[in-house]
MARDRENGU-765450 format. One record per residue (C-alpha): residue number from 1; residue in one letter; z, y, x. Coordinates in steps of 0.5 Angstrom, whole numbers. Layout:
<rs>
r seq=NUM	type=a	w=Z	v=Y	u=X
...
</rs>
This chain:
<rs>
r seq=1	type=x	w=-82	v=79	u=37
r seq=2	type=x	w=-75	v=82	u=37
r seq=3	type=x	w=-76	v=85	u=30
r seq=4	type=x	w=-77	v=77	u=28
r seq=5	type=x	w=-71	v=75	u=32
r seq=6	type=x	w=-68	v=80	u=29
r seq=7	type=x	w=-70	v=78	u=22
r seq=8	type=x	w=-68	v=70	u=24
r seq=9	type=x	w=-61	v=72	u=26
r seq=10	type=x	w=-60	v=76	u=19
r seq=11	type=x	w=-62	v=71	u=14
r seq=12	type=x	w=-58	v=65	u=18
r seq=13	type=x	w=-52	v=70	u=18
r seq=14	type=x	w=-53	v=71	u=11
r seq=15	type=x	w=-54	v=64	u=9
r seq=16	type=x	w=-48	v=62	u=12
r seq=17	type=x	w=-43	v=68	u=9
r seq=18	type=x	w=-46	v=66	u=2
r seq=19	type=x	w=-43	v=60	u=3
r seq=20	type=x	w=-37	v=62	u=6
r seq=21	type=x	w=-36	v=67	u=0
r seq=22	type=x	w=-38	v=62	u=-6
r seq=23	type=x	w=-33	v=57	u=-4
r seq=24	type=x	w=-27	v=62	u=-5
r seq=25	type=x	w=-31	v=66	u=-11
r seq=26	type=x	w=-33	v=59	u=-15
r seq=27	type=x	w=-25	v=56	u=-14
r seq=28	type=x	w=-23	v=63	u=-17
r seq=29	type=x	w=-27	v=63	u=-22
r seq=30	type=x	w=-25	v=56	u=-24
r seq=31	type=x	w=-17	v=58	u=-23
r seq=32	type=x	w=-18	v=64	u=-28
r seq=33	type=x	w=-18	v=68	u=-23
r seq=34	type=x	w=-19	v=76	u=-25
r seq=35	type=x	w=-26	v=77	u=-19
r seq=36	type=x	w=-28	v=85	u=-19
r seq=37	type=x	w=-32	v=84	u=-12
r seq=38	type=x	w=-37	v=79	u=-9
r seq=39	type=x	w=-40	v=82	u=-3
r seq=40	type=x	w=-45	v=80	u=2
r seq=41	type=x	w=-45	v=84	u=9
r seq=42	type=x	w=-39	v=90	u=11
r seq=43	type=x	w=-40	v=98	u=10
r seq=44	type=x	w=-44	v=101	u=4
r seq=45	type=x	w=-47	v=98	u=-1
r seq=46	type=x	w=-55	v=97	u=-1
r seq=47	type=x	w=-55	v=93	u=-7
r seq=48	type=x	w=-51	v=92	u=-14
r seq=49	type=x	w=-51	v=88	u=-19
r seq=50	type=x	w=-46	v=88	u=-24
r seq=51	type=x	w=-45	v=81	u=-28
r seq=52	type=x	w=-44	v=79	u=-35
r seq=53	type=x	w=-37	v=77	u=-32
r seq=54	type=x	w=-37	v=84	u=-30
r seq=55	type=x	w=-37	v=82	u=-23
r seq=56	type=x	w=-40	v=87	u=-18
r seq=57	type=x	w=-45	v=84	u=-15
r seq=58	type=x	w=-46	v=87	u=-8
r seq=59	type=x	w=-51	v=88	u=-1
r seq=60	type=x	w=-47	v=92	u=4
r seq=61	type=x	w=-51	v=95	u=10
r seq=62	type=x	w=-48	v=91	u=15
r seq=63	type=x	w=-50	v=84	u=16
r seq=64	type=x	w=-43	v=81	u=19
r seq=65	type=x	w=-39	v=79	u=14
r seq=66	type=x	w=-36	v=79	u=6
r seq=67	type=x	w=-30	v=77	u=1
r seq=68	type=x	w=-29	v=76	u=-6
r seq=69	type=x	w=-26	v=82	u=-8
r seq=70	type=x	w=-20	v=78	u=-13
r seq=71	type=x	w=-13	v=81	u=-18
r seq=72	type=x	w=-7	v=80	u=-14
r seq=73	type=x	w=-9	v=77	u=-7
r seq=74	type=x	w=-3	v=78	u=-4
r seq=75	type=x	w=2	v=81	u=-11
r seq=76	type=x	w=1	v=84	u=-17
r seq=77	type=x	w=-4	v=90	u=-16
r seq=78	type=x	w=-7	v=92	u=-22
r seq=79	type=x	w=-4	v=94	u=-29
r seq=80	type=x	w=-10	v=93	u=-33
r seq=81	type=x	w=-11	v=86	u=-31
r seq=82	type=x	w=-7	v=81	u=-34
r seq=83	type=x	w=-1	v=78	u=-30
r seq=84	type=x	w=-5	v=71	u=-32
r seq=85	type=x	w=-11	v=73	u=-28
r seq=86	type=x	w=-7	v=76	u=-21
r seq=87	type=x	w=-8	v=70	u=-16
r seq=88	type=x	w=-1	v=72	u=-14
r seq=89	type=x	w=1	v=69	u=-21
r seq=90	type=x	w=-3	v=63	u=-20
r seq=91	type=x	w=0	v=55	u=-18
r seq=92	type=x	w=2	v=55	u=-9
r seq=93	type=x	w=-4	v=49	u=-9
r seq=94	type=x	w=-10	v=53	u=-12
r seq=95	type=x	w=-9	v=58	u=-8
r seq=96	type=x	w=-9	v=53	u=-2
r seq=97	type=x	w=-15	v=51	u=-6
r seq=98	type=x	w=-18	v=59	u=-6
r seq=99	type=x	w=-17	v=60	u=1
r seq=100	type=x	w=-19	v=54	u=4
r seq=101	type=x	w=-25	v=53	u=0
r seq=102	type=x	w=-30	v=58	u=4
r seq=103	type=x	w=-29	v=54	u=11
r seq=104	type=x	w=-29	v=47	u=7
r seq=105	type=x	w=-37	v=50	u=5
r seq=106	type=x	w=-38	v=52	u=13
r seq=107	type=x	w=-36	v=44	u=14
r seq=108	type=x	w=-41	v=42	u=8
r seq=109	type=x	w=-47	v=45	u=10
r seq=110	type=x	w=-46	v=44	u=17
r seq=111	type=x	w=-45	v=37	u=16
r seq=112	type=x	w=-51	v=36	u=11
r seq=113	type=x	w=-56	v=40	u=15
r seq=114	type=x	w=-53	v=36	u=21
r seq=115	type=x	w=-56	v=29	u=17
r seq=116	type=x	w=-62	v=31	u=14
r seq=117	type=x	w=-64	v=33	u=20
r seq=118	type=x	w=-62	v=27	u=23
r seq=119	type=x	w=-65	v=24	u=18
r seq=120	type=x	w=-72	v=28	u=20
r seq=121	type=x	w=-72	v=28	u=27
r seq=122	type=x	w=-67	v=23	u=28
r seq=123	type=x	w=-61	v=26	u=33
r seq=124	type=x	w=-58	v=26	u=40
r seq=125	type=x	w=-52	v=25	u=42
r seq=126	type=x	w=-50	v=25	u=49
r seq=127	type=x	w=-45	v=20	u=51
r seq=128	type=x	w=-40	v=21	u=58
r seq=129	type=x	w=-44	v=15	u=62
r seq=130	type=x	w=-47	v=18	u=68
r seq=131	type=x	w=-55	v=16	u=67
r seq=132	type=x	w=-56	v=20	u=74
r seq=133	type=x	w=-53	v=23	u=80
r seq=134	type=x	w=-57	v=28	u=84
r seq=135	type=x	w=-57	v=28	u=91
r seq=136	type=x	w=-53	v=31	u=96
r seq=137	type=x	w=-49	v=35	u=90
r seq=138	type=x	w=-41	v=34	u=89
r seq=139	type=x	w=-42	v=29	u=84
r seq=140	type=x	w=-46	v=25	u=90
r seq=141	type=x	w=-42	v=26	u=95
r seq=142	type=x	w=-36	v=25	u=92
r seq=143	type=x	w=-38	v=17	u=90
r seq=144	type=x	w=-39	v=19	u=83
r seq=145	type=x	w=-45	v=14	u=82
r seq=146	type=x	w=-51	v=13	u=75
r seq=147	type=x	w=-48	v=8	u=70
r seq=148	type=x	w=-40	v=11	u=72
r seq=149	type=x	w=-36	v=13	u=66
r seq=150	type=x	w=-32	v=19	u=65
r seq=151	type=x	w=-26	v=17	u=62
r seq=152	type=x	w=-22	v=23	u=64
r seq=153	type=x	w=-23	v=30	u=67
r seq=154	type=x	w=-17	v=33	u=69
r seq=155	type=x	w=-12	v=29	u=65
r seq=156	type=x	w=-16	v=30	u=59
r seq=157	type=x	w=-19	v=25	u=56
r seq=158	type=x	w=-27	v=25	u=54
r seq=159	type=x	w=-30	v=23	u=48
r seq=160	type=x	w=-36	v=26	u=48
r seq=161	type=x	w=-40	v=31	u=53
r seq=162	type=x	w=-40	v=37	u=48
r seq=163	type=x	w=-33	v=38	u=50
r seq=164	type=x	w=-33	v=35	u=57
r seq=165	type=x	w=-37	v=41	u=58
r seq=166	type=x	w=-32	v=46	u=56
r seq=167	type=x	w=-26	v=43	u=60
r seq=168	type=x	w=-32	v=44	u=66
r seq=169	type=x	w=-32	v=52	u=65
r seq=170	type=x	w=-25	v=52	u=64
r seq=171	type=x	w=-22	v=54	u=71
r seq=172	type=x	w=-18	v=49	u=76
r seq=173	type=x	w=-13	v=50	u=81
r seq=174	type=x	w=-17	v=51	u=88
r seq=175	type=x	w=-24	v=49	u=84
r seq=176	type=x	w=-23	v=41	u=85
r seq=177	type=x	w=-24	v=38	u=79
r seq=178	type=x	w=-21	v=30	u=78
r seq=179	type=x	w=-25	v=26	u=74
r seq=180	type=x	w=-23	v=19	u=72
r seq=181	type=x	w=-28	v=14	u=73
r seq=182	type=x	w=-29	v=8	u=70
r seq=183	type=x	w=-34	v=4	u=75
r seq=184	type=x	w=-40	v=-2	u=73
r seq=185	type=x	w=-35	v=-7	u=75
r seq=186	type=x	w=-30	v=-4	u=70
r seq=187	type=x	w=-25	v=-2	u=76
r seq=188	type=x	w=-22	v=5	u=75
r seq=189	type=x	w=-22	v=11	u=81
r seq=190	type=x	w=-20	v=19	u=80
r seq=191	type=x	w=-24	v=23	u=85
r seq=192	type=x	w=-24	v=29	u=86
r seq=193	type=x	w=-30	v=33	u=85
r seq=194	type=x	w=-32	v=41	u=88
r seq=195	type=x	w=-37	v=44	u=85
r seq=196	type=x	w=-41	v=49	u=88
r seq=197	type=x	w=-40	v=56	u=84
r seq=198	type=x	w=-45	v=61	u=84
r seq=199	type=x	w=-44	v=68	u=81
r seq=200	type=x	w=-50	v=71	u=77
r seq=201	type=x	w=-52	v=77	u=76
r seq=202	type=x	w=-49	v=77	u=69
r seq=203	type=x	w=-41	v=76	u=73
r seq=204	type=x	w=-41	v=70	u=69
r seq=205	type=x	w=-39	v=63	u=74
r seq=206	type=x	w=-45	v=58	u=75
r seq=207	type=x	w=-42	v=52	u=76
r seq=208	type=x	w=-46	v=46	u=80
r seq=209	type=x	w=-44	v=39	u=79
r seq=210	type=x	w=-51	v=35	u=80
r seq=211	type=x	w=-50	v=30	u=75
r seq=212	type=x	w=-54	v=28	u=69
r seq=213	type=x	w=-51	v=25	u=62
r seq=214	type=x	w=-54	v=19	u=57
r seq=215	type=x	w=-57	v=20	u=52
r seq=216	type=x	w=-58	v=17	u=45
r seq=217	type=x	w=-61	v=17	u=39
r seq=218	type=x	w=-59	v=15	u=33
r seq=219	type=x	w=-63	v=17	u=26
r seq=220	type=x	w=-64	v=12	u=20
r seq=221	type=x	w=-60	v=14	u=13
r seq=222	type=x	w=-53	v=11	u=17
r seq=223	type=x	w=-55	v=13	u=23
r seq=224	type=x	w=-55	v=20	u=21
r seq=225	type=x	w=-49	v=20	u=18
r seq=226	type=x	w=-46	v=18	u=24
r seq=227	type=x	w=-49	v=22	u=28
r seq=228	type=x	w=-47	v=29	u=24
r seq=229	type=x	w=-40	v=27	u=24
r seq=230	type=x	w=-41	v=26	u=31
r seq=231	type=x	w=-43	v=32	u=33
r seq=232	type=x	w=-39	v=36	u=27
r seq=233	type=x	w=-32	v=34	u=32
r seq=234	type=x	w=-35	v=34	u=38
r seq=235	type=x	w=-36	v=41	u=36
r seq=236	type=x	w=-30	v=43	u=33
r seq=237	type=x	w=-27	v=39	u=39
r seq=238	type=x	w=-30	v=44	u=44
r seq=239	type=x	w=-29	v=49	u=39
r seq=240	type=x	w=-20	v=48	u=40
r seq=241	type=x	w=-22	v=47	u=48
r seq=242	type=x	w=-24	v=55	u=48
r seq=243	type=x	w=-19	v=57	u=44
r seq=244	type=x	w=-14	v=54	u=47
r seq=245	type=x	w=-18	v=55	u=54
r seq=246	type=x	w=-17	v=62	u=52
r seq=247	type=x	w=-10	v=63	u=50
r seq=248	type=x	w=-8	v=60	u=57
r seq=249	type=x	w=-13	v=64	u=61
r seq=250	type=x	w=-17	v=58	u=64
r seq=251	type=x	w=-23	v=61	u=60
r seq=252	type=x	w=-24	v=68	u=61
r seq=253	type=x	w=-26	v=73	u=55
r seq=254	type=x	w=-33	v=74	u=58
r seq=255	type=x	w=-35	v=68	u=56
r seq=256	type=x	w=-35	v=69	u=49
r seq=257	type=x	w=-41	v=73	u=45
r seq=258	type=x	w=-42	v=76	u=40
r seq=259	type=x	w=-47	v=78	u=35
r seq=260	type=x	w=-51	v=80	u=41
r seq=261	type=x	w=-50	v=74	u=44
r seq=262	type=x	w=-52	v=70	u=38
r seq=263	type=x	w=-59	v=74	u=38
r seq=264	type=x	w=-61	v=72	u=45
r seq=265	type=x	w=-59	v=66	u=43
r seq=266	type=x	w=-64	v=66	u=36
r seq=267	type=x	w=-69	v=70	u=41
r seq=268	type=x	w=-69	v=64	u=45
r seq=269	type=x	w=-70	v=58	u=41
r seq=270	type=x	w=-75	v=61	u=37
r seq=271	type=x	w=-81	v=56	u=41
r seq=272	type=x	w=-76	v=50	u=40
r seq=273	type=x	w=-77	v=49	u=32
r seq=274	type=x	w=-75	v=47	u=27
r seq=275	type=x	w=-70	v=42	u=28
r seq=276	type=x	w=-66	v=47	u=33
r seq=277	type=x	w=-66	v=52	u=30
r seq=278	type=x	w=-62	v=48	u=24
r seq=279	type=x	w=-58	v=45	u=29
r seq=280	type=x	w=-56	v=53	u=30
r seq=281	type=x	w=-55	v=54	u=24
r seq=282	type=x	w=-50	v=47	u=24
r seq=283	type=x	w=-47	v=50	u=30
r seq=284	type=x	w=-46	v=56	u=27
r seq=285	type=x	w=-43	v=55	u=21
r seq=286	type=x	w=-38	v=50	u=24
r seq=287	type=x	w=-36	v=56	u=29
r seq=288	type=x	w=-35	v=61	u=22
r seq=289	type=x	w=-31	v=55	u=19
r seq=290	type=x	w=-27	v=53	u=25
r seq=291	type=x	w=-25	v=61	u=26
r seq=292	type=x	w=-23	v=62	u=19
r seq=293	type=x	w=-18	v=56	u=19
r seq=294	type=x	w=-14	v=59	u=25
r seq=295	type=x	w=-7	v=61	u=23
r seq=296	type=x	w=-8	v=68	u=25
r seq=297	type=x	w=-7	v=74	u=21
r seq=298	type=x	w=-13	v=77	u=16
r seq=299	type=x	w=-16	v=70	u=17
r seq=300	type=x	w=-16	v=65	u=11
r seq=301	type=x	w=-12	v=61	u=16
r seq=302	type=x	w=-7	v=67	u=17
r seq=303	type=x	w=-7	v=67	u=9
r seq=304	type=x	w=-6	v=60	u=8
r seq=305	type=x	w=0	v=60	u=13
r seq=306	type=x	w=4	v=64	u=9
r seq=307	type=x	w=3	v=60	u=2
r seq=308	type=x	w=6	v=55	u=7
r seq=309	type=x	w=12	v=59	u=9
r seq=310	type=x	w=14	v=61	u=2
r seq=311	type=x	w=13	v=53	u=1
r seq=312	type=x	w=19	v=52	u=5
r seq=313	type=x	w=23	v=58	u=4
r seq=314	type=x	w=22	v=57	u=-3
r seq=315	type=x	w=20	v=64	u=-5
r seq=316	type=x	w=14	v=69	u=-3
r seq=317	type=x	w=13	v=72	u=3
r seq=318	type=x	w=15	v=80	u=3
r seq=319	type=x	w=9	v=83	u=0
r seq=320	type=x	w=9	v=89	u=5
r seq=321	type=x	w=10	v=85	u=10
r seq=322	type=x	w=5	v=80	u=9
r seq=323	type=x	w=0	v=86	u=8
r seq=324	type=x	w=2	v=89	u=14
r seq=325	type=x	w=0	v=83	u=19
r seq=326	type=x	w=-6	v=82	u=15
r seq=327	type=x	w=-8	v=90	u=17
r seq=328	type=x	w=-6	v=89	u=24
r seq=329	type=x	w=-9	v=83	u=25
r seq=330	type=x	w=-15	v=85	u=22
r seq=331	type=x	w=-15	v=92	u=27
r seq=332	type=x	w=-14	v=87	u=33
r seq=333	type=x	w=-21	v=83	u=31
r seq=334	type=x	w=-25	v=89	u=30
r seq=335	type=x	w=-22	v=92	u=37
r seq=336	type=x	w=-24	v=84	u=40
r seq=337	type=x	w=-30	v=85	u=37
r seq=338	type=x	w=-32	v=91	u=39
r seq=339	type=x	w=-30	v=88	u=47
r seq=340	type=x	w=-35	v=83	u=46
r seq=341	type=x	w=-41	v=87	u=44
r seq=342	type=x	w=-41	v=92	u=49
r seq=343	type=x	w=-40	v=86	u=54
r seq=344	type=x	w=-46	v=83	u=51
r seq=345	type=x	w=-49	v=89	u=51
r seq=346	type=x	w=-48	v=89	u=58
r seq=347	type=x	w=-51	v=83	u=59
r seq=348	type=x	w=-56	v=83	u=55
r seq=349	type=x	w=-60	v=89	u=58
</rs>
């Protein structure tokens, strides 16, 4: 079964990847941009395929990550290419355009297969409405009540339980949680709710809260549609909240996973079917997507950032400099990576 899993976790890697790189290899080709490299995968190469556009079509044996290898990425970097073809050379906005192309495909496909599925299965949302207190748990205690609903959680506002869920990860002060209620007779309360925390094997916090959520259930060819740009940002909603979680240390390193992590999570979902393996898919993509766009150094986030201080500056960043910070960015994500792999490692067995 793991040797299924496995297979699973690749093809689903490998497809959003695909699409990532296609979305900065079709706008390059497109902008006449010179292209000597379209890989899927990092490391050796396993397969090779040159095409009639004298591209190198590659597999490389490591099924994380990709690029599109273009002429003048960052400045004028190969004789034999013509000063036309360098990116570096072309207009500010189509290298905007280059840049951004692959986290604009990861947003696509995962709204795409976020309504099809919809369409097919109909979607669920969960709405910040309690439909359920269990008794005798903090949410009860408190006075926190079924049809109560939660407006803020720490001064935050909600506007969906996919996000409210990572504000309750996130640490507070003395572990009390002040939720701001709006009751049936619409009369607004804060009350501040202590969950009882339970440390698993794992290290990782369990926090219990005892309550349950409402659900609804949108399908049909508009109900679809809104359903998948609901789920897309609350997604991305959650997915700000960690990194910002992050950067404030209200969210510890060892909540995050890595590959290993997605492949428990691949191994787990198998029995669920179909819809819930394309809501992975979906989830996934997004998260590449979201990651890439951030404006930190070796990302397209990073890049873009600085085609936006030459904007404003009015000339090109130093090529050196750009380079280096690109380089250092890219160590400081291997380092992280190979943290949170051996941490899923531990975990895992």
């Amino acid at each position: 079964m793991w040797v299924i899993s496995l297979l699973i976790l690749i093809f689903i890697l490998g497809i959003i990847i695909l699409v990532h790189e296609f979305g900065h290899f079709i706008w390059a080709k497109i902008f006449k941009v010179h292209i000597y490299e379209f890989s899927i995968g990092m490391g050796p190469i396993i397969f090779t395929h040159k095409g009639k556009d004298k591209v190198d079509y590659n597999i490389r044996a490591i099924p994380l990550g990709g690029f599109v290898s273009m002429a003048g990425e960052v400045y004028e970097d190969d004789e034999k290419i013509n000063k036309k073809s360098f990116m570096c050379n072309k207009p500010w906005y189509q290298r905007v355009i280059i840049l951004v192309a692959g986290v604009t495909n990861n947003f696509l496909m995962a709204l795409l297969i976020l309504f099809i599925s919809a369409l097919i299965w109909g979607g669920s949302i969960s709405l910040p409405i309690v439909s359920e207190v269990v008794e005798d748990s903090p949410m009860a205690n408190a006075g926190i009540k079924a049809n109560d609903e939660i407006l803020k959680i720490n001064g935050k506002k909600v506007n969906n339980w996919d996000a409210a869920q990572i504000m309750l990860i996130m640490e507070s002060k003395n572990n009390e949680y002040t939720f701001t209620i709006k009751h049936e007779d619409e009369t607004v309360e804060d009350i501040v709710v202590e969950p009882i925390v339970e440390k698993l094997e794992n290290g990782i916090e369990n926090k219990t809260f005892g309550v349950y959520i409402k659900t609804e259930v949108l399908d049909g060819f508009i109900g679809s549609i809104k359903y998948a740009f609901i789920k897309f940002g609350s997604i991305v909603e959650s997915m700000a909240l960690t990194i910002s979680g992050l950067f404030t240390g209200k969210i510890s390193l060892n909540a995050l996973s890595g590959p290993v992590g997605m492949y428990e999570v691949i191994d787990s979902s198998i029995g669920y079917g179909i819809n819930y393996m394309l809501y992975i898919v979906a989830f996934l993509s997004i998260n590449v997507g979201f990651i890439n766009i951030l404006p930190f150094p070796a990302f397209d986030g990073g890049r873009v950032l600085f085609l936006i201080i030459e904007k404003i500056k009015g000339s090109p960043v130093n090529s050196k400099f750009e380079n280096t910070c690109h380089l250092i960015g890219f160590f400081l994500l291997i380092l992280l990576m190979i943290y949170i792999t051996i941490q899923d490692i531990f975990r895992f067995f």
